[in-house]
C-alpha positions as CSV (number, residue, x, y, z in Angstrom):
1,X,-1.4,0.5,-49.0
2,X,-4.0,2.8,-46.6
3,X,-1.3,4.0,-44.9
4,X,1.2,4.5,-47.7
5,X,-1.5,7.0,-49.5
6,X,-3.0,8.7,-46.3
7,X,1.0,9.1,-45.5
8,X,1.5,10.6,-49.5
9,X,-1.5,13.0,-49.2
10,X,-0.3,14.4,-45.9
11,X,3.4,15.6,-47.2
12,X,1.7,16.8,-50.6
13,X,0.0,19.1,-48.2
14,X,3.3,20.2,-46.4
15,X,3.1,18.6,-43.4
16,X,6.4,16.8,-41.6
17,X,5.9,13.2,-41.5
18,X,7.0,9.8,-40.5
19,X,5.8,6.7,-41.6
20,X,6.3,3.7,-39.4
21,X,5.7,0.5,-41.4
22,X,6.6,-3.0,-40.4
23,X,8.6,-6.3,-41.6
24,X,8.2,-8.3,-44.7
25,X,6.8,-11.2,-43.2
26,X,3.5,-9.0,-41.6
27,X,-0.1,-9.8,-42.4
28,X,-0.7,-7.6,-45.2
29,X,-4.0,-7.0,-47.5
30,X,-1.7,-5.5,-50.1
31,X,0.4,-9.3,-50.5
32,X,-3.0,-10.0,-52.2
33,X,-4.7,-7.6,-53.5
34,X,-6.5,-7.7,-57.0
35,X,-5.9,-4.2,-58.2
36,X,-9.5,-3.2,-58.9
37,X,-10.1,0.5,-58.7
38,X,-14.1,0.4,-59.3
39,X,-17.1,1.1,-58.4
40,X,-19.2,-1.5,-59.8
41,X,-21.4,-3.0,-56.9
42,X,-20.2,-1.8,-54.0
43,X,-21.9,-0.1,-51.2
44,X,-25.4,-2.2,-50.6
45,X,-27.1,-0.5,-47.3
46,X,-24.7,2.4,-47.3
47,X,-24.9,5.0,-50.0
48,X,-22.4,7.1,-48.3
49,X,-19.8,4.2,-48.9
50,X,-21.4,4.6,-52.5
51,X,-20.3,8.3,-53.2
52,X,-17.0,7.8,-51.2
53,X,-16.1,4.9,-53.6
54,X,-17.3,7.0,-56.6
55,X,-15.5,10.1,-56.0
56,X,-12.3,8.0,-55.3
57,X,-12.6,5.7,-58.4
58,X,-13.2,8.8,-60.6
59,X,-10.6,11.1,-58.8
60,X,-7.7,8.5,-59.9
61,X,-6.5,9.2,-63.2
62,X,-5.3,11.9,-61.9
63,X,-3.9,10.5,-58.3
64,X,-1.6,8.1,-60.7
65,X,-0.4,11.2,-63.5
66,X,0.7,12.8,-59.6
67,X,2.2,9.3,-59.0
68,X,3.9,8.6,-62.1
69,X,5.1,12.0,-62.0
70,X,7.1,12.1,-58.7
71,X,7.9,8.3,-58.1
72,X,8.7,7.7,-61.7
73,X,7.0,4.8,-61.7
74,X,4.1,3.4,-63.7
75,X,1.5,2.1,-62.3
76,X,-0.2,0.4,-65.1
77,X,-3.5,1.8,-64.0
78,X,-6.1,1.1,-66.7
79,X,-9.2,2.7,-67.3
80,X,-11.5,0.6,-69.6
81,X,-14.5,-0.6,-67.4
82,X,-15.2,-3.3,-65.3
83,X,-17.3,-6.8,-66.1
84,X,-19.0,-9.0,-64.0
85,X,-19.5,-12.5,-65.8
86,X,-22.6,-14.7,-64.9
87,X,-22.7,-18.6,-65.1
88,X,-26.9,-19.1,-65.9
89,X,-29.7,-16.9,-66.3
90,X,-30.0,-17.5,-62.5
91,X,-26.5,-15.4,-61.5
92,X,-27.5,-12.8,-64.2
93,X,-31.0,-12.0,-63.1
94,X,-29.4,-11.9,-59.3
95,X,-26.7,-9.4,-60.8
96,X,-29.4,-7.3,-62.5
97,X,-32.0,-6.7,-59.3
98,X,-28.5,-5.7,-56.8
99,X,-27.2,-3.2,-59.5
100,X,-30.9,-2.1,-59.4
101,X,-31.3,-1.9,-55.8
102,X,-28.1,0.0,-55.4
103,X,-29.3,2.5,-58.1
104,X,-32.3,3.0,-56.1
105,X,-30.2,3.8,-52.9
106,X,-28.1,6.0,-54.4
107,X,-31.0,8.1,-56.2
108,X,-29.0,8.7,-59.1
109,X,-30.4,9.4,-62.3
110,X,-29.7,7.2,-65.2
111,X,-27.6,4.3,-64.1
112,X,-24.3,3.6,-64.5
113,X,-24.1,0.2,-65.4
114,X,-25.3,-2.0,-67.7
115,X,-26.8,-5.3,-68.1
116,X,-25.3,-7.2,-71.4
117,X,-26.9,-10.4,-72.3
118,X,-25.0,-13.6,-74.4
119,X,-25.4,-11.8,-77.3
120,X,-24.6,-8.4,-76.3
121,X,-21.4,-9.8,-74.2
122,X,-19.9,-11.2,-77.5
123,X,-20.3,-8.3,-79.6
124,X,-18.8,-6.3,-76.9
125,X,-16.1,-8.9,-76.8
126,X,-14.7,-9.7,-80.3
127,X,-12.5,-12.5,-80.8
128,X,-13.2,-13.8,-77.0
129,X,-13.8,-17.3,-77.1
130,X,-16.8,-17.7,-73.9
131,X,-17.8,-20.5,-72.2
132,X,-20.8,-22.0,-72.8
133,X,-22.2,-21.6,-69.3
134,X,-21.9,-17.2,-69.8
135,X,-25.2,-16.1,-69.8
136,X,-24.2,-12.6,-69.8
137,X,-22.2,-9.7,-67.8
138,X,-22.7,-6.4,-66.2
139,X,-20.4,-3.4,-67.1
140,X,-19.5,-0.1,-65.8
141,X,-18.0,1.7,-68.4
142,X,-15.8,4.4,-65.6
143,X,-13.9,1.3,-63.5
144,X,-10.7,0.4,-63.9
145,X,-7.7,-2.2,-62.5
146,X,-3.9,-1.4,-61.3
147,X,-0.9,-3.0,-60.7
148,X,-1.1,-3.4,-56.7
149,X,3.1,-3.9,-56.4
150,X,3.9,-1.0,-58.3
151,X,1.2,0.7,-56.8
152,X,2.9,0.4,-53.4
153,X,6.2,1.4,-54.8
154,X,5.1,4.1,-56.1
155,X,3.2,5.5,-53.0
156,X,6.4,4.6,-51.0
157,X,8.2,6.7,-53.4
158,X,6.5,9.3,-53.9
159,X,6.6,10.2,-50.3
160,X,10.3,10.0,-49.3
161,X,10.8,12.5,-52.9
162,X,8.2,14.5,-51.3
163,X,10.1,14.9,-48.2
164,X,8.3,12.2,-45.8
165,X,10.5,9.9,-43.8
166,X,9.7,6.2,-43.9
167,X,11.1,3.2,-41.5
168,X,10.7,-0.1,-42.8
169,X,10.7,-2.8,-40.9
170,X,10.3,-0.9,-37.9
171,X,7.3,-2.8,-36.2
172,X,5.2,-0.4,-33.3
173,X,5.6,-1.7,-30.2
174,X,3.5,1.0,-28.1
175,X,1.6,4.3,-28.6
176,X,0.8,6.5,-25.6
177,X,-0.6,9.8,-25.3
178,X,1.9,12.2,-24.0
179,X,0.5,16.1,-23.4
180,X,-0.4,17.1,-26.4
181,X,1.0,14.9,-29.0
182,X,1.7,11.4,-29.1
183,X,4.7,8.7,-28.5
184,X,5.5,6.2,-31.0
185,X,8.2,3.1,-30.2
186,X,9.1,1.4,-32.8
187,X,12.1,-1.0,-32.9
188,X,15.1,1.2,-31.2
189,X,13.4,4.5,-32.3
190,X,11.1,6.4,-30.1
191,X,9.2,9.2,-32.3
192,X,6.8,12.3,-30.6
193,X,4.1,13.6,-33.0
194,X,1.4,16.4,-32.5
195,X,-0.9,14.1,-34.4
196,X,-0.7,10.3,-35.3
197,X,-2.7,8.0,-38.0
198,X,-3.6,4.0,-36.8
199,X,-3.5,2.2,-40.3
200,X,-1.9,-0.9,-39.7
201,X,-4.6,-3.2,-41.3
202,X,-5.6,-6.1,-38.6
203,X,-3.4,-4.8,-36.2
204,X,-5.3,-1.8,-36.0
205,X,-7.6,-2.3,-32.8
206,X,-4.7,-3.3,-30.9
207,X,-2.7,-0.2,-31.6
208,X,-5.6,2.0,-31.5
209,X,-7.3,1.2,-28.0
210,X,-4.7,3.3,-25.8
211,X,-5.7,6.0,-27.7
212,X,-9.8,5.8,-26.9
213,X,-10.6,4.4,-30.3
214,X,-12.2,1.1,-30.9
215,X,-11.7,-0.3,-34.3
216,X,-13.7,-3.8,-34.5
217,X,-11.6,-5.8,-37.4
218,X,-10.7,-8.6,-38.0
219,X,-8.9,-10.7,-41.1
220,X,-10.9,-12.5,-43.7
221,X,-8.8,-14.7,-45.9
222,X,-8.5,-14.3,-50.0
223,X,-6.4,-16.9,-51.8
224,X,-5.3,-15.8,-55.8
225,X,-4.0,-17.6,-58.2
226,X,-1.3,-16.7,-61.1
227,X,-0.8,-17.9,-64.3
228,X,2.2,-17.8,-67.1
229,X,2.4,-14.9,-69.5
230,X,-0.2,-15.2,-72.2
231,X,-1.3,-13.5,-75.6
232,X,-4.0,-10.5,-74.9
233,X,-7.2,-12.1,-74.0
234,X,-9.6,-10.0,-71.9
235,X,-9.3,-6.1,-72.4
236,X,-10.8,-5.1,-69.2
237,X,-10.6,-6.3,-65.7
238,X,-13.5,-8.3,-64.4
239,X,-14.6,-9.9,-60.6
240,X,-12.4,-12.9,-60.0
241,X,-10.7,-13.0,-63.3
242,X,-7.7,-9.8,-64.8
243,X,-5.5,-9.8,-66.9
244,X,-2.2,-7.7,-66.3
245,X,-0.6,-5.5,-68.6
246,X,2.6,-8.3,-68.2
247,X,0.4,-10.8,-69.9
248,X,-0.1,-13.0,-66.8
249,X,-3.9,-13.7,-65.1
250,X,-5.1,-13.1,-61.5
251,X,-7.7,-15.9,-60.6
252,X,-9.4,-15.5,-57.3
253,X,-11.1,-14.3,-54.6
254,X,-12.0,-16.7,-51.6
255,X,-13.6,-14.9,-48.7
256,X,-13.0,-17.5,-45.8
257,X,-13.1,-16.8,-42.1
258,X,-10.8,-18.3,-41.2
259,X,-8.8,-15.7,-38.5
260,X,-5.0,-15.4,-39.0
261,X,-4.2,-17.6,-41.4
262,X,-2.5,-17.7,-44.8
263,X,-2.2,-21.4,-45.9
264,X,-3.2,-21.6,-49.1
265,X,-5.6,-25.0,-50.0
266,X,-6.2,-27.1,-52.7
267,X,-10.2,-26.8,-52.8
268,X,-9.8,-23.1,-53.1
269,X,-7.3,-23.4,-56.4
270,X,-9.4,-26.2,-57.2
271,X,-12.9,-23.9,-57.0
272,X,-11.0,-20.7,-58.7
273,X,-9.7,-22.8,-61.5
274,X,-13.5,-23.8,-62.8
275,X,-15.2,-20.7,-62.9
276,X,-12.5,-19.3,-64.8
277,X,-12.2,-22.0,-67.4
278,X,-15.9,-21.9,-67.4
279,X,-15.8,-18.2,-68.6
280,X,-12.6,-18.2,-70.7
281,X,-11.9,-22.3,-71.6
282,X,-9.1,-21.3,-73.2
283,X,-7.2,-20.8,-70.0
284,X,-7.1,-24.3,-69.8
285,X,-4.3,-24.5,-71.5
286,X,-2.5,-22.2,-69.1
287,X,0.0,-23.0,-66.5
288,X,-0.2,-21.5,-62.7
289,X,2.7,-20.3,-61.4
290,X,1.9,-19.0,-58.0
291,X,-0.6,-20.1,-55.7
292,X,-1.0,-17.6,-52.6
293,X,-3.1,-15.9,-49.9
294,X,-4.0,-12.5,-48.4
295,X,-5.9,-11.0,-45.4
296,X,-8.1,-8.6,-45.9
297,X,-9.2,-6.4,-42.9
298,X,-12.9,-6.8,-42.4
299,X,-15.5,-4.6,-39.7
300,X,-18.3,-5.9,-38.4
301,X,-20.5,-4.1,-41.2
302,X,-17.9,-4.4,-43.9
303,X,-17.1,-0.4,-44.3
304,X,-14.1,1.8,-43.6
305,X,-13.7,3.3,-40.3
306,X,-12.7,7.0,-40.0
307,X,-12.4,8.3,-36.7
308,X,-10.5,10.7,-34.9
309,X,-9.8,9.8,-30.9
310,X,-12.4,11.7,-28.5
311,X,-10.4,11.2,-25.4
312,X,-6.5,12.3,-27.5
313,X,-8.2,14.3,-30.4
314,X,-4.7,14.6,-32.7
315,X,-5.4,10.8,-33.4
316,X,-7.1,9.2,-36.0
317,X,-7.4,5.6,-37.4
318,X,-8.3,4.7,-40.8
319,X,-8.6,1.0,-41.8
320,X,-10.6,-0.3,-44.6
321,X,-11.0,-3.4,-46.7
322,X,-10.8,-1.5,-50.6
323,X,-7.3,0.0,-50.0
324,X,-7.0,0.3,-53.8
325,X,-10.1,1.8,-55.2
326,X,-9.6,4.1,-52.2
327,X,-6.4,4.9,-52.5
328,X,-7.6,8.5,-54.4
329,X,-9.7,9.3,-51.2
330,X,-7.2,8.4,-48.9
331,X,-4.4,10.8,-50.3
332,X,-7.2,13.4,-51.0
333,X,-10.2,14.1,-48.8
334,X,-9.3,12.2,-45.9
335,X,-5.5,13.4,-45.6
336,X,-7.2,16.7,-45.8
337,X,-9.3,16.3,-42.9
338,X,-6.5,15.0,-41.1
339,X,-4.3,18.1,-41.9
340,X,-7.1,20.3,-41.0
341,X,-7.6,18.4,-37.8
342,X,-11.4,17.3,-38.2
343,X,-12.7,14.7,-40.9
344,X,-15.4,16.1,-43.4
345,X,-18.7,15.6,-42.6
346,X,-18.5,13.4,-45.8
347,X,-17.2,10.5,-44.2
348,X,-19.4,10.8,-40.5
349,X,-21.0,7.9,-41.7
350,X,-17.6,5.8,-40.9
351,X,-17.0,6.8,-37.5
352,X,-16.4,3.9,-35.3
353,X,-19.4,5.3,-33.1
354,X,-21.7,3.3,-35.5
355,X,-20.9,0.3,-33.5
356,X,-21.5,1.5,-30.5
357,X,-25.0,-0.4,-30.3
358,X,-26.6,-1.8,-26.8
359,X,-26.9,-5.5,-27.1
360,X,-30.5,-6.6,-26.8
361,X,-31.7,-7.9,-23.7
């Protein structure tokens, strides 16, 4: 998904490229990803990831009209606002003080959120049946959800109809500096390139380091569940719980460390599965048909990394764990940079340098 928009940004600014991607059966963030373009809560201790996150979330009606209109392909991006429900006063008071603490960081004026109690949640609700545990929800009016298959089909499309190349299943097997550009082998093909983009998820700080650029990540598992089609029951995506224009319901996330694995278990469905009925009991009645897991690509700090290669300038990498509610940014400001051949000073706060820290004696 990083790659497929960074790769849709660069040919919508003329450039000649080739996309490289690899086989089916690779470790991929996008197998599992919730489709939540949003804002809401993101960014604690890095305001900058704040504002990136912002400008992308509110840059995308418009990145999926440019989507729609080339691919011919909706979507289904949704823009009615984000909810995060609370089980207890306990959860809700803990929800208020970090939406309050990232206000403060951000030194914005009136915030953007808002904090809806019981009562508030079920007039802002009609005709949702709670659970008697909801104490309440925060909202951000300006967030949004997609549908993350179509959303990579239509990225993918969009490119080749824009004149990129793209070679599937085509896994790299070695980069190398070579004069000024760069060699790529992948499969049986051997490509040259005046400049070259690492975003290959997990596998990115392999592919980067004989290029000079260290990219600390590492996978962090998230297991999903699916259910049958069902009558419209929540109007607007919320954390851990959407429901898709098709009618069906993503349950999730897990965040397990659990390295490269994608077994799915049955405490996981088990632990999904409650809180959801505990917010909306009548998916009780409803039957899962898919069970399935996802790695997401993790730093040590839990931001993106942009950073362009020291040593081979012409390279860049850029890996992140929010490939969807980034997706705007990635085909806009940071293809740009990349085009231009230097990153806006924007995004400085990503450069892998910011790991760079002597370890205490």
């Amino acid at each position: 998904m990083v790659g497929a928009a960074v790769a849709c940004g660069l040919v919508w600014r003329g450039a000649k490229v080739v996309a490289v991607d690899g086989g089916d059966g690779d470790f991929r963030a996008s197998r599992a990803n919730f489709g939540l373009v949003w804002l809401q809560g993101k960014g604690l201790g890095q305001p900058a990831y704040q504002r990136l996150t912002g400008r992308s979330v509110e840059g995308w009606s418009d990145f999926a009209v440019r989507l729609g209109e080339i691919s011919g392909i909706d979507v289904h991006f949704q823009r009615r606002g984000s909810l995060v429900f609370c089980l207890g006063e306990g959860e809700l008071e803990a929800r208020r003080a970090r939406l309050s603490r990232l206000q403060v960081e951000l030194g914005a004026g009136e915030p953007d959120f808002e904090i809806l109690n019981r009562h508030d949640l079920e007039r802002f609700l009609p005709g949702v049946r709670l659970g008697d545990r909801v104490s309440g929800a925060s909202l951000r009016p300006r967030d949004g959800h997609v549908n993350p298959l179509r959303l990579l089909a239509g990225l993918q499309r969009s490119f080749t109809l824009s004149g990129g190349t793209l070679r599937c299943s085509q896994p790299v097997s070695r980069l190398q500096p070579s004069g000024e550009g760069f060699i790529v082998e992948a499969g049986d093909e051997r490509f040259a390139a005046a400049r070259l983009v690492v975003a290959a998820g997990i596998a990115s700080g392999d592919l980067a380091a004989p290029l000079g650029i260290a990219a600390p990540v590492r996978p962090q598992r998230g297991q999903l569940l699916v259910t049958e089609r069902l009558e419209p029951m929540l109007p607007m995506a919320a954390s851990g719980l959407r429901q898709t224009m098709d009618g069906t319901f993503m349950i999730g996330l897990t965040n397990e460390e659990v390295g490269p694995d994608t077994s799915v278990t049955v405490k996981a469905a088990t632990s999904m599965s409650r809180r959801a009925v505990a917010i909306l009991p009548d998916l009780a009645r409803a039957t899962v048909v898919r069970h399935w897991a996802g790695l997401r690509v993790m730093t040590p700090d839990g931001f993106p990394i942009y950073a362009q290669s020291e040593q081979h300038p012409g390279a860049f990498v850029v890996t992140c764990h929010s490939g969807i509610a980034l997706a705007a940014a990635h085909a806009g400001e940071v293809a740009a940079g990349i085009v231009a051949g230097k990153l806006p000073a924007e995004l400085s706060p990503f450069h892998n340098g910011r790991f760079d820290v002597p370890k205490a004696a």
